[in-house]
N, C-alpha and C positions, 0 to 999 in steps of 0.2 A: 831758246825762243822759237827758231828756226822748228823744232823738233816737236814739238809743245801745237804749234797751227799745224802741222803733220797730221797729227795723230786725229785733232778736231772735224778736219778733212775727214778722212777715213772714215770716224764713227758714222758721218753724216750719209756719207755712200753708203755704209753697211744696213741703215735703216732705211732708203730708199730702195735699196735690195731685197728687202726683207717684205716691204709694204705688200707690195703684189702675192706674196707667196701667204700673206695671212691671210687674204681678202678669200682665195682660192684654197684655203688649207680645209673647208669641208663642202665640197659641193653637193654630198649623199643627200643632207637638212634640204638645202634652198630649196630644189627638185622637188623631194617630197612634197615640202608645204605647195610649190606649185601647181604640181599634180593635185593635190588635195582638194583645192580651190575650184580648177575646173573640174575634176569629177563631180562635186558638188553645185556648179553650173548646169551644168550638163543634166546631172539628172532632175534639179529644178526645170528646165524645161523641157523633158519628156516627160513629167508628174503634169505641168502647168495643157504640155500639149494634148497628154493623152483625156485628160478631164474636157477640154475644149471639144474634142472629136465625140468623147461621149456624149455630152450637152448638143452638140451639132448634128452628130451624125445618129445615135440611135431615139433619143431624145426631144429631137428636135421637134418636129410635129407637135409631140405634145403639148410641150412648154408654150409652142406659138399658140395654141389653142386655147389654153389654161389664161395666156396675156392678154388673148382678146377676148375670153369673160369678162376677165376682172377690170379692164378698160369700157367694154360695153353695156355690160350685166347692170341691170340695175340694184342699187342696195335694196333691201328688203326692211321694209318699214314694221311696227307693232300693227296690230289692227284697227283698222280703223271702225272708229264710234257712231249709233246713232246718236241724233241731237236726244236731248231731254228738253219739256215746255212745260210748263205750269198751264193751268185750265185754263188762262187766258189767252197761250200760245206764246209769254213770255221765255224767252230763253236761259234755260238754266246750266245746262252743259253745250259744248258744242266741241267738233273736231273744226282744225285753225292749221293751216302751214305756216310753220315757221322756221327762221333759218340762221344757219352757225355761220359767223366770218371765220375764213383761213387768213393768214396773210404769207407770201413768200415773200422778204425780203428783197434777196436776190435780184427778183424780177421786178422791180420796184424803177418805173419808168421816169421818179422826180427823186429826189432825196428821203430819207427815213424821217426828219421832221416835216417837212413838204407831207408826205401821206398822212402825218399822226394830225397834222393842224385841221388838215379837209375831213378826216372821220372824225375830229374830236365833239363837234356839235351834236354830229347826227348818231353818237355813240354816248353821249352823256358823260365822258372821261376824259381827264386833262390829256392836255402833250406831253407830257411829258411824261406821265404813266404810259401812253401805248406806247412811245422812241425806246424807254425801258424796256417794254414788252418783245415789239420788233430785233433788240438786240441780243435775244435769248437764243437765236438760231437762224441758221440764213435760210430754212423754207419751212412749211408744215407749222407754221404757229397757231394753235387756236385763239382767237382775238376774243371772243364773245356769243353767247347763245340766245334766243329767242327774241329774234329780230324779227320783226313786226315785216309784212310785204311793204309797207310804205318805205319805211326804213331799207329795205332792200331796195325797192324801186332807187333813193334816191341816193344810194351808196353805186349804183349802174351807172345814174348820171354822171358822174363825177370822172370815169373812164380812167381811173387811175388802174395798172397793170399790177401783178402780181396780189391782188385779192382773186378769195371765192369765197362765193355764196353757197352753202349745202342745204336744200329745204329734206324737212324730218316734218311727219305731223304731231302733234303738241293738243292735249286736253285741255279745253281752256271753261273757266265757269265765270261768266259774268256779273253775276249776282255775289260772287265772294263770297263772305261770311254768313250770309244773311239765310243758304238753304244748306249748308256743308255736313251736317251731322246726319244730313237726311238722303239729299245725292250721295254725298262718299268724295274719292277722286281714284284719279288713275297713277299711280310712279313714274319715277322714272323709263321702269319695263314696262311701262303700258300693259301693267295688272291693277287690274282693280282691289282696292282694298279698303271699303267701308259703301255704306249705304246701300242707295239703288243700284248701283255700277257694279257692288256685287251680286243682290239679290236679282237682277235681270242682266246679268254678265252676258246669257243666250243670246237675249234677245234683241240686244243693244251692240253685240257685236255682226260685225261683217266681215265680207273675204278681206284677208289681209289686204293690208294697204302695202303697194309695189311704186316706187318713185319709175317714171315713163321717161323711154330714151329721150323722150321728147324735153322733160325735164331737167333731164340732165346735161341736152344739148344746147339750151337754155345756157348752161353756163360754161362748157367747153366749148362751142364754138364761136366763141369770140374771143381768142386768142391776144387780141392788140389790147383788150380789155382786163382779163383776168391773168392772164400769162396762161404756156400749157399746163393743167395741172398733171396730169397722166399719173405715177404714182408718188406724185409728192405728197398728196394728202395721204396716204395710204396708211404708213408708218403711227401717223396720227389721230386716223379715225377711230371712231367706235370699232372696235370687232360685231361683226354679226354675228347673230340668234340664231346659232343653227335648228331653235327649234320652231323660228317663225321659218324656215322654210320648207315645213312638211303643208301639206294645204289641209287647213282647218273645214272638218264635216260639219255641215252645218242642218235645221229641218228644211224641207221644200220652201218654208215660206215665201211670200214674195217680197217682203219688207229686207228680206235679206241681200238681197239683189240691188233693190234700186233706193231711194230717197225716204226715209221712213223719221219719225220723230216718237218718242218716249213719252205722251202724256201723264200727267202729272195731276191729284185733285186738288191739290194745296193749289193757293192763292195769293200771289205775291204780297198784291197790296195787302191781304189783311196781315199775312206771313209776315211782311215789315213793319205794319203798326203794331202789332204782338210783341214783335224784338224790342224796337223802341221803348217801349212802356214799358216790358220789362228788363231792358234794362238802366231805366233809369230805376225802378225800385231796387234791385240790386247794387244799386249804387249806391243810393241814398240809404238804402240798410245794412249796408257794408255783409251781403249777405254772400252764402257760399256759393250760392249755384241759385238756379232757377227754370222754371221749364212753365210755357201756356201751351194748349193744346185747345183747338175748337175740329168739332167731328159734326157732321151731321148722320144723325143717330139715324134717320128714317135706312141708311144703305152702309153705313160704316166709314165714306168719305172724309178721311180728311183736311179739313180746309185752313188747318195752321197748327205747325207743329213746331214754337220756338224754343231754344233751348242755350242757357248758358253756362259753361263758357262754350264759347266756342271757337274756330280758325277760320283762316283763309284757305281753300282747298287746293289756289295756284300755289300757295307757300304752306303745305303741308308739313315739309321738313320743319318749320320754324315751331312746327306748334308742339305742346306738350303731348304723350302718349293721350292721356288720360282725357282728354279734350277731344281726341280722335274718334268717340265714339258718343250716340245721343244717350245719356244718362235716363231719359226720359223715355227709354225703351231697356237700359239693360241693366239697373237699377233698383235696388230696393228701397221704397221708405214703408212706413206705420201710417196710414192713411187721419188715425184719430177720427173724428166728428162727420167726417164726407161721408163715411161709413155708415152713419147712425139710419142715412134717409132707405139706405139697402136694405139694414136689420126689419126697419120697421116695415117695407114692403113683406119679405119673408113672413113675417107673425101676421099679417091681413092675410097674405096668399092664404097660411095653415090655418087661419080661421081660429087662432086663438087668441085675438083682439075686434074691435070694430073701433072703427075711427073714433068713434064719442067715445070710449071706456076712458074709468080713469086711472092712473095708477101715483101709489103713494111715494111721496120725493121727499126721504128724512134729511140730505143733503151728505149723508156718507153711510159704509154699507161693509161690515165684516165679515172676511174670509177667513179666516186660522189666523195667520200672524198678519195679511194681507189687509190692508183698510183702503177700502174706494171710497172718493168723494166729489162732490162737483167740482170746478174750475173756481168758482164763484163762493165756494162752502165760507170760508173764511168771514165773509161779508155779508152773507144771505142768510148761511144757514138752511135750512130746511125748508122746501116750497110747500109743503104735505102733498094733497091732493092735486092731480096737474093731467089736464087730458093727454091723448098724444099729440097733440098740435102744440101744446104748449111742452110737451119734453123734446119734439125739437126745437121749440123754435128758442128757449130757454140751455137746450143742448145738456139737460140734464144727461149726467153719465148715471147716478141711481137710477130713475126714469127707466133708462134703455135696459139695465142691470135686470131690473123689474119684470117690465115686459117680456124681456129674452127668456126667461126664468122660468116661464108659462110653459117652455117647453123643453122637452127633453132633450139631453146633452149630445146626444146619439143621432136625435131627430136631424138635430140644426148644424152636425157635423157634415150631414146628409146633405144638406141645404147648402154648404158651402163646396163641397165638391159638386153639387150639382150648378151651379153659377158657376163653375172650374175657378176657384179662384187661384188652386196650385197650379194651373196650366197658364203655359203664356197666350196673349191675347191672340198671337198667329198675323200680327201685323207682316205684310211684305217689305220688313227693315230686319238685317241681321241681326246677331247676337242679342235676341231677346231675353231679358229673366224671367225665371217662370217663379209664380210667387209661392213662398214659404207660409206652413200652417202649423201646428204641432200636431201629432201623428195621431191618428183615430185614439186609443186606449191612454194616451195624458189628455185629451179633450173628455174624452167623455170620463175617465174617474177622477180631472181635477176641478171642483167646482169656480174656479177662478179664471181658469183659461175660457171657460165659453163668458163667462161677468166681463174678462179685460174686454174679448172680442165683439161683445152687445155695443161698444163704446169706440171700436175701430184702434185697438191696441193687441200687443199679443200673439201678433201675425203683421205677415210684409207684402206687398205687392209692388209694380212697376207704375207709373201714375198712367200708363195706356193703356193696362189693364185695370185699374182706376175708372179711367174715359169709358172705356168698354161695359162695363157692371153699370155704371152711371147711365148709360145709353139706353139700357135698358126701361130706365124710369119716362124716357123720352121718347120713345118709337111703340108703347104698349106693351114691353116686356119681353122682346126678342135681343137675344143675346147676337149681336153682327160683328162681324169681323172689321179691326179700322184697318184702312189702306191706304199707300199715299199713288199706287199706281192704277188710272182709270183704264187704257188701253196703248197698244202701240198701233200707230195712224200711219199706212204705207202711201206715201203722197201721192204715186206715181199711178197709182191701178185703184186708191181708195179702199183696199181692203182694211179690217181692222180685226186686231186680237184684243181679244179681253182675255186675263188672267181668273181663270176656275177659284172660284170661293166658295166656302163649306155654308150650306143652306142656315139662315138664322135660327136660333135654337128657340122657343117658344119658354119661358122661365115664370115670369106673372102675366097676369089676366090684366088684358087695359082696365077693367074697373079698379084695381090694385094700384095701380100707376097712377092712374087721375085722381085718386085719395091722396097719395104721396105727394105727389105736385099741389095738390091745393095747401099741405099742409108747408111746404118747405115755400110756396109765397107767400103764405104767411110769418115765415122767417125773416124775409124779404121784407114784407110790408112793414112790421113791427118790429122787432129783435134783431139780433147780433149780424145778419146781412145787410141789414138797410143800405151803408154804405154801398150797396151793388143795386141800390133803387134808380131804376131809368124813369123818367117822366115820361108817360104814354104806354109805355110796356109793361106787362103783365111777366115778371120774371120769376122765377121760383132758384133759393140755393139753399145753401150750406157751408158752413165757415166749422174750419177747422184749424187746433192747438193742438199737437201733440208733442209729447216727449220723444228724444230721440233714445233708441235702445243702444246701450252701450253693452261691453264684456258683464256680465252678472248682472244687470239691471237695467236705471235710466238713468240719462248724466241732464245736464242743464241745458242742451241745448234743446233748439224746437225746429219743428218742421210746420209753418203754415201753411193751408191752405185754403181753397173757395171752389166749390162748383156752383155755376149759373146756367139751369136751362128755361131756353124762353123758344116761344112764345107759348105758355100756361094754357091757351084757349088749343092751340094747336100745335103742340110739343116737337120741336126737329132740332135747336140746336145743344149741343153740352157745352159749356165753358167750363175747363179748370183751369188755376193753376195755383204750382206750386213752388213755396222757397222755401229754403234748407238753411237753415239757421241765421233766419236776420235778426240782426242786433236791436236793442233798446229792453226796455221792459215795460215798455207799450207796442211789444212785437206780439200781434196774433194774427188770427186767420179773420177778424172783424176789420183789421185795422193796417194788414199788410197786404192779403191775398185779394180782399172782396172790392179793395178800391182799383186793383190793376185789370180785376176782372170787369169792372163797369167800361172801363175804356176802352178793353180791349168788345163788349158787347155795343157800343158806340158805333166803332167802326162796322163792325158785322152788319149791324140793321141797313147803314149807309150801301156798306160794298153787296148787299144783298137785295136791296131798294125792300126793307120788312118795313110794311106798314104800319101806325101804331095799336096800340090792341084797345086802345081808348081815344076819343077827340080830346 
């Protein structure tokens, strides 16, 4: 027993013995790792110190210089715009500051529901969507863009800390929808890309816009107010345009310098009662599109140029491609019937008609496999014998067949290129069509293409090179150029630019014109215009059906239309318009185009104070 706790002893000394000499049995390891540790110490900070001495010591300068740019400098804005005005000095485009909220958390001198409750009014967003938004990051948060100065003003009062305000200038159109296919608008890059904003991009641009220390002081020096921002926005802002900071060359003008506006010959008010009307027929025809245009023919001025569908030009993103541009300039349709009153001018000009002659109407008219007939054939039949006053006013397509017939294929090819009708009208709006004919040698050896063409088929045009050929029957036979831009008005010094236009082209003889006109109010008076008869006014038109041209042929749709120029005694204005397949099968150019045309000739006499042409 004795011998037995002996031994127990012992072992227990021998492994306290033992302990220390394990612990110490490799000292070479522990060292190493030691050492390892600090040497890698050690050279972390001569790596950390020698970068610091670079940055400080050779560096330095620059760096400081470079911070107090980009602290001082101002951001470099897109260019800034002249205004655009309609002829009554209404405003259609204008340049507008407006401004981005930041929010820094951080510096948030109440609580993050406290700030979201006081901006939730004057920002139109719940609390609780901006406490969400403020929790995305503790500074640099963009809250919101195109804030209005009011909106700014009363987001200052409020003196809450860790906001800022950054003003950017912003393209603003106050008319909306109502001129957008015709001004254009500006992007995001403050490029232009549609309408006048491109076609006078020159002359409507100015020296860049540069936001002024003063501006900017504006909102960093009030520190208790917005917090410092220094480069907390930084991280968040836009990147600058390095190529808005080359300086843009501009001509000597003086408009470019100082205070200048974009006149315009269109005319709001009539510009909106045009829209209106049409688009209530558009509605009520459940039709595809539509376009009114009124010109005064005496100079080429356009005084209403509406068009649907159309956008918003501040929410351009929202709109379709295809809405992005005025169809009513880049556009082809088949004119049909509006065409008939040009034909019949041309055959007076060549003197192979007089007004009294008569020509024979059997109510349809064989080509090879091809058979023409009137609109009317079905029900009528055959008119025989029928002046020209009564083939248009009756709109016989035989009639016109006839007459056109008088003359050679070759002649009247001649005739068509000389009224340019393949060229585009040369309006100052972009992406114009230029109209489509069949090429000299199938006009002239197929006998059916000059017959479709007598009848305004067979060939394509834009309806403003439509307005344009039509002008001609209104101003005595000069062909004028339509335009929607009168001059740019420099406020400050009174200069003004007018935009260079190609001299009127001389086409018919006033006496040619004043035939035509008596004959197409007599359209008006009796026949298939009446609808477009004003009580007092002396109007003269043309109403037009046509088929619409599909792949190999024609398909079932129609394209109506009406032109109305008045006053008959003293020819100045054109009225068309035109819709693109409205519905019903009482859908024509009697019955859809000529009644949108009296309305919109309503307004005109009004907004023009046109006295009446009779007591």
């Amino acid at each position: 027993m004795a011998s037995s706790a002996y031994s127990a002893r012992r072992r227990r000394r021998t492994q306290r013995t033992r302990s220390p000499a394990a612990v110490v049995s490799n000292p070479t390891s522990t060292q190493l790792r030691v050492l390892l540790v600090w040497a890698m110490l050690v050279l972390s900070l001569v790596i950390i110190g020698g970068r610091l001495a670079w940055l400080q010591l050779v560096q330095g300068s620059s760096l400081t210089s470079l911070a107090q740019q980009q602290r001082l400098s101002t951001p470099v804005q897109r260019q800034v715009r002249h205004s655009i005005v309609d002829r009554q000095g209404n405003m259609l485009a204008v340049d507008q500051v407006v401004y981005t909220l930041y929010a820094h958390p951080r510096l948030f001198n109440r609580s993050t529901p406290e700030v979201a409750a006081a901006l939730s009014p004057l920002l139109e967003r719940s609390t609780s969507a901006l406490v969400g938004q403020f929790s995305q990051q503790p500074t640099g948060i963009r809250v919101v863009d195109g804030l209005s100065e009011e909106t700014h003003d009363r987001i200052r009062a409020l003196r809450l800390d860790g906001l800022e305000l950054y003003p950017h200038q912003q393209r603003f159109y106050p008319q909306h929808k109502l001129f957008a296919p015709i001004v254009g608008f500006i992007n995001v890059d403050g490029q232009p890309q549609a309408g006048v904003e491109v076609t006078y991009q020159e002359q409507l641009s100015m020296a860049p816009a540069v936001e002024t220390a003063a501006a900017e002081a504006e909102i960093t020096a009030d520190p208790e107010v917005y917090g410092p921002p220094d480069s907390l926005l930084a991280e968040n802002a836009d990147p600058l345009d390095e190529a808005n900071l080359e300086t843009t060359e501009h001509p000597p003008d003086l408009w470019h310098q100082g205070s200048a506006t974009l006149h315009l010959t269109l005319d709001s008010r009539l510009q909106r009662a045009a829209q209106q009307q049409l688009q209530a027929v558009v509605d009520q025809r459940r039709a595809k599109r539509g376009t009114v245009l009124v010109m005064d023919a005496r100079n080429g001025e356009m005084l209403a140029l509406a068009s649907l569908p159309t956008y918003d030009p501040n929410q351009y993103f929202r709109a379709d491609l295809s809405d992005l541009r005025s169809w009513a300039i880049s556009d082809l349709y088949e004119p049909g019937s509006t065409f008939k009153p040009i034909n019949i001018a041309i055959a007076l000009e060549a003197g192979l008609i007089g007004p009294d002659e008569m020509v024979n109407d059997s109510g349809q008219i064989q080509f090879g496999q091809w058979k023409i007939r009137n609109h009317d054939f079905a029900s009528v039949g055959g008119r025989g014998a029928l002046s020209i006053t009564d083939v248009l006013k009756y709109s016989s397509n035989v009639g016109m067949v006839r007459i056109m017939q008088k003359m050679p294929a070759s002649d009247y090819f001649a005739w068509l290129q000389r009224l340019s009708l393949d060229l585009p009208s040369g309006i100052d709006l972009p992406a114009e069509a230029s109209g489509q004919i069949k090429d000299r040698d199938q006009f002239v050896n197929s006998r059916v293409e000059s017959a479709t063409t007598s009848f305004g088929q067979g060939f394509s045009l834009s309806p403003i090179k439509m307005v344009q050929l039509l002008g001609t029957l209104a101003n005595g036979g000069k062909l004028v150029t339509p335009h929607v831009v009168s001059a740019m008005v420099a406020d400050d010094s009174g200069a003004v630019w007018t935009p260079p236009r190609p001299e009127p082209q001389s086409v018919f003889s006033p006496q040619t014109t004043q035939q035509v006109l008596t004959m197409m109010e007599a359209a008006v008076d009796t026949s298939t215009g009446d609808a477009a008869n004003l009580s007092g006014y002396r109007i003269g038109g043309k109403t037009g059906t046509a088929q619409k041209a599909v792949l190999g042929g024609y398909g079932r749709g129609r394209v109506t239309s009406f032109v109305g120029i008045l006053p008959i005694e003293a020819p100045r204005y054109v009225v068309l318009a035109v819709i693109d397949e409205p519905q019903g099968d009482d859908a024509y150019g009697s019955t859809v185009a000529a009644p949108l045309v009296k309305k919109v000739i309503e307004s005109l006499v009004v907004l023009e104070g046109l006295p009446p042409s009779q007591p």
